[in-house]
C-alpha positions as CSV (number, residue, x, y, z in Angstrom):
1,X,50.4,-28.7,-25.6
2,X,49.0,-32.5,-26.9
3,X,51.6,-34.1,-24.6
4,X,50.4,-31.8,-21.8
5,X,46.7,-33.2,-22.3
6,X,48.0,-36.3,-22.7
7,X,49.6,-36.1,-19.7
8,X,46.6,-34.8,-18.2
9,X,44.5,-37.1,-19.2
10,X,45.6,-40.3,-17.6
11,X,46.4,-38.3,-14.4
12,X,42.5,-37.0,-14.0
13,X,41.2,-40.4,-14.4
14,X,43.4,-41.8,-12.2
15,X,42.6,-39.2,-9.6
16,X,39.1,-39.6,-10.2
17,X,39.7,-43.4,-10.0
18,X,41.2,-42.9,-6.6
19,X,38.2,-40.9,-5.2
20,X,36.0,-43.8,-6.4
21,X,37.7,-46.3,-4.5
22,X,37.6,-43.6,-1.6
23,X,34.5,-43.2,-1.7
24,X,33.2,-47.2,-1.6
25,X,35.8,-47.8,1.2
26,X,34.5,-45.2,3.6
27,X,30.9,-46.8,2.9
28,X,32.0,-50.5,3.3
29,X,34.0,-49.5,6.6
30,X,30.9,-47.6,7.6
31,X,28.6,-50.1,7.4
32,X,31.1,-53.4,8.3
33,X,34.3,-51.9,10.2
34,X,37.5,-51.8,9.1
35,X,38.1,-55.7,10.1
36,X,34.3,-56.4,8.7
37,X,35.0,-55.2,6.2
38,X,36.9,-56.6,3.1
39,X,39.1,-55.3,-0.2
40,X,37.0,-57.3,-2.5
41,X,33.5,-55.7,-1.5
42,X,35.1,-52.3,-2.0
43,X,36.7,-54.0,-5.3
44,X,33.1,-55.1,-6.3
45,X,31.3,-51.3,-5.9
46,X,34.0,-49.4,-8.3
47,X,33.8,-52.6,-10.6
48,X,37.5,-53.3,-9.8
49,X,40.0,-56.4,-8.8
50,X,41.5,-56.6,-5.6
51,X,44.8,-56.4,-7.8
52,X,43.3,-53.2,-9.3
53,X,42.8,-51.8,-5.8
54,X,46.6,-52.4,-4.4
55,X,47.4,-50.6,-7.8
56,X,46.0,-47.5,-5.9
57,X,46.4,-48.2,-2.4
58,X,49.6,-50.8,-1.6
59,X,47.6,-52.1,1.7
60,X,44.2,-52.3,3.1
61,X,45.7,-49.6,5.7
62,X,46.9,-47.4,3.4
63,X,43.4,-47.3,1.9
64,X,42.1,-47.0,5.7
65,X,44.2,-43.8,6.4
66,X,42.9,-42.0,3.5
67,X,39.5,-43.0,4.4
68,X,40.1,-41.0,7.5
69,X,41.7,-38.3,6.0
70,X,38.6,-37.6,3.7
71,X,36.9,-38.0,7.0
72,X,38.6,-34.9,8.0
73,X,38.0,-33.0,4.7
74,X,34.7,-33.7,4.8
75,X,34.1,-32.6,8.8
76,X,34.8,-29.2,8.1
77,X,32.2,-26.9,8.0
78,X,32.1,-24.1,5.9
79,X,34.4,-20.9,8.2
80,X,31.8,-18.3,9.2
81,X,31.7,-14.7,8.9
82,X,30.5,-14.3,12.5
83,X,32.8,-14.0,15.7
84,X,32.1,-17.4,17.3
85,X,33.5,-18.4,20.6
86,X,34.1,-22.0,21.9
87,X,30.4,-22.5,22.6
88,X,29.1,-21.6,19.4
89,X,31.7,-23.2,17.3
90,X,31.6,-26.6,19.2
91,X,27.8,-26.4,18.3
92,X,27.6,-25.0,15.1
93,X,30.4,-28.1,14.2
94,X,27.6,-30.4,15.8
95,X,25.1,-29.3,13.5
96,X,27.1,-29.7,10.5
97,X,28.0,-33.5,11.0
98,X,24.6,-34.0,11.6
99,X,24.2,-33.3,7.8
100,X,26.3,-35.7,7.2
101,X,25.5,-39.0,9.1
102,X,27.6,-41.5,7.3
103,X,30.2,-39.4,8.7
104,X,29.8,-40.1,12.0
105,X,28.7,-43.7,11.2
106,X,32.2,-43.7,10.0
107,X,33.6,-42.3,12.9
108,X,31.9,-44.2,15.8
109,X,32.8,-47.6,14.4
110,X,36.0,-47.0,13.1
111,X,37.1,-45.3,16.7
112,X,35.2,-48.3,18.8
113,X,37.4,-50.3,16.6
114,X,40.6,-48.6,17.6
115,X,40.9,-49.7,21.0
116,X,41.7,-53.4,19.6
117,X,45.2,-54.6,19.9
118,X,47.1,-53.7,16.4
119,X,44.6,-51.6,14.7
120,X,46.7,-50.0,12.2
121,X,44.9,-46.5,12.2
122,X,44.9,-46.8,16.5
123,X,48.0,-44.1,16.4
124,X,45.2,-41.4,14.4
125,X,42.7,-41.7,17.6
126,X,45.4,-41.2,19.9
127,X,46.9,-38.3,18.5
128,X,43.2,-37.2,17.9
129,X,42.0,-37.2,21.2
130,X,45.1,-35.7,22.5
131,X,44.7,-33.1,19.8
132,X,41.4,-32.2,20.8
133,X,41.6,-32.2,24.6
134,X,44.6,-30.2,24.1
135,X,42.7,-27.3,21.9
136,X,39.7,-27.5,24.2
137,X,41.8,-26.8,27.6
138,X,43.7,-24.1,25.5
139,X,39.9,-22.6,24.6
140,X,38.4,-23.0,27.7
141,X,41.7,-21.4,30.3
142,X,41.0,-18.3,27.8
143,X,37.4,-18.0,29.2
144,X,39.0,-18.7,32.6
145,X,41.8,-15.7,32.6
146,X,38.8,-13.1,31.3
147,X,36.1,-14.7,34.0
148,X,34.3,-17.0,32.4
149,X,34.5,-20.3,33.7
150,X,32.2,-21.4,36.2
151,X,33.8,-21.8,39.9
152,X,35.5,-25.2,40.9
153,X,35.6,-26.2,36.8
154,X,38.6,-28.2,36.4
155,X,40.0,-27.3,32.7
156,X,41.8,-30.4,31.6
157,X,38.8,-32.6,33.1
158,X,36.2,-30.2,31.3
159,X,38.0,-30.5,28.0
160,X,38.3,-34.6,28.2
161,X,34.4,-34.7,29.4
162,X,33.8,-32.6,26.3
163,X,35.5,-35.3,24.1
164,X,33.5,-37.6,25.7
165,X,30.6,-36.5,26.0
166,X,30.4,-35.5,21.7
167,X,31.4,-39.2,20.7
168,X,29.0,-40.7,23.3
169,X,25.9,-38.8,22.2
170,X,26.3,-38.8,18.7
171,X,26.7,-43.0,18.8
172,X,23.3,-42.8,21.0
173,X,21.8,-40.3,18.5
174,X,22.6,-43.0,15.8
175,X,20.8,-45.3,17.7
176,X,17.7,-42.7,18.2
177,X,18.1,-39.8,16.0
178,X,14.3,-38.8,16.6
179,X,14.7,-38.6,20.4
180,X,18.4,-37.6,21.4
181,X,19.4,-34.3,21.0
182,X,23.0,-34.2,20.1
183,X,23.4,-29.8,20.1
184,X,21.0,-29.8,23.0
185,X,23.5,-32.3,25.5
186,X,26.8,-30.4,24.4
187,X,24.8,-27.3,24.9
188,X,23.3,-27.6,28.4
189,X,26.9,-29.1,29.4
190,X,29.0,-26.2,28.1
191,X,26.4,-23.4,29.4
192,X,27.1,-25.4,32.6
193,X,30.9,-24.7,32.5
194,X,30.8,-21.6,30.7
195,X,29.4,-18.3,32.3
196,X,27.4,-16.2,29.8
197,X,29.6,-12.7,28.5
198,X,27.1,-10.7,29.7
199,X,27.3,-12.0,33.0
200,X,31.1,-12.4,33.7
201,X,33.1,-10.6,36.3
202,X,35.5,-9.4,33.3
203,X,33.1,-8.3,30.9
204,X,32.4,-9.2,27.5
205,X,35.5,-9.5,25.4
206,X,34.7,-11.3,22.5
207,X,38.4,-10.2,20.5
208,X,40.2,-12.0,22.9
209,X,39.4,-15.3,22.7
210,X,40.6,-17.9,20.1
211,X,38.3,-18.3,16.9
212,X,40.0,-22.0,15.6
213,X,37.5,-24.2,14.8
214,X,37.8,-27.3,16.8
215,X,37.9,-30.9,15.3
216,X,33.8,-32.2,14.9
């Protein structure tokens, strides 16, 4: 049992170690960018070397990657009791990284970033936006096959202006959080694509639709 703790012991710290560094990164890259910013200013806010910080993470991009993969982690809101469709999920996601601002501080620089020639993390956006353009097409031809889309809405179009239109307005509502109204945009453009249950030709069939959680 002593060797167990021992065990244990070193292994929590190290963890918790890890987390630290974690933690100062996403702050530094936050604030400075991933090419802003440097090793040794993350090194300096956990009280660490640069050596001390390859100990944990072999590259600055290593250390990146799991930047964004706390990123993730921390995006997720808590699941809800509630049936929610597209609308109110997309929402309800808004609303929850709006808690969170450094998150999308994060986000909106380290994505602008991403379009530069060798980013290392360029492959994660990619695959992101494909990801979510994919899942919101997926969403939204549901709606369409039980009467819900609007006439002449174009599915794969609607789901790419959905991507866009989340990332654009949260990077304006950094810029002006007292004036631009991030659930209020996606709302008016979704009610614009999306006719109301109540008022489809199909009826209100709340079981049928999907109930994953798209990626805030």
């Amino acid at each position: 049992m002593k060797t167990q703790d021992r065990k244990r012991g070193p292994y929590a710290k190290s963890a918790q170690r890890r987390r630290q560094i974690i933690e100062a990164a996403f702050d530094v890259f936050a604030a400075r960018g991933y090419q802003g910013g440097s090793l040794q200013e993350v090194a300096d806010r956990v009280g660490l070397s640069q050596t001390s910080i390859l100990h944990y993470f072999p590259s600055k991009r290593a250390l990146l990657i799991a930047v964004l993969e706390q990123r993730d982690a921390v995006a997720k809101p808590q699941p809800s009791e509630a049936p929610q469709g597209l609308v109110e999920v997309v929402l309800a996601q808004a609303m929850h990284n709006q808690t969170i601002p450094g998150l999308i501080e994060l986000y909106t620089v380290l994505c602008g970033e991403a379009v530069t020639e060798g980013y290392p993390a360029r492959d994660y956006f990619v695959d992101r936006f494909s990801r979510l353009r994919a899942s919101y097409a997926r969403r939204l031809r549901e709606l369409e096959a039980r009467g819900r889309l609007r006439p002449g809405v174009d599915v794969d179009r609607a789901a790419a202006s959905l991507v866009a239109l989340w990332d654009g307005i949260q990077a304006q509502w950094l810029l002006d959080r007292d004036t631009v109204d991030v659930v209020g945009c996606l709302g008016d453009f979704l009610n614009g694509i999306i006719v109301p249950a109540e008022h489809s030709a199909v009826g209100a069939d709340a079981g049928s639709e999907s109930r994953t959680a798209p990626e805030g």
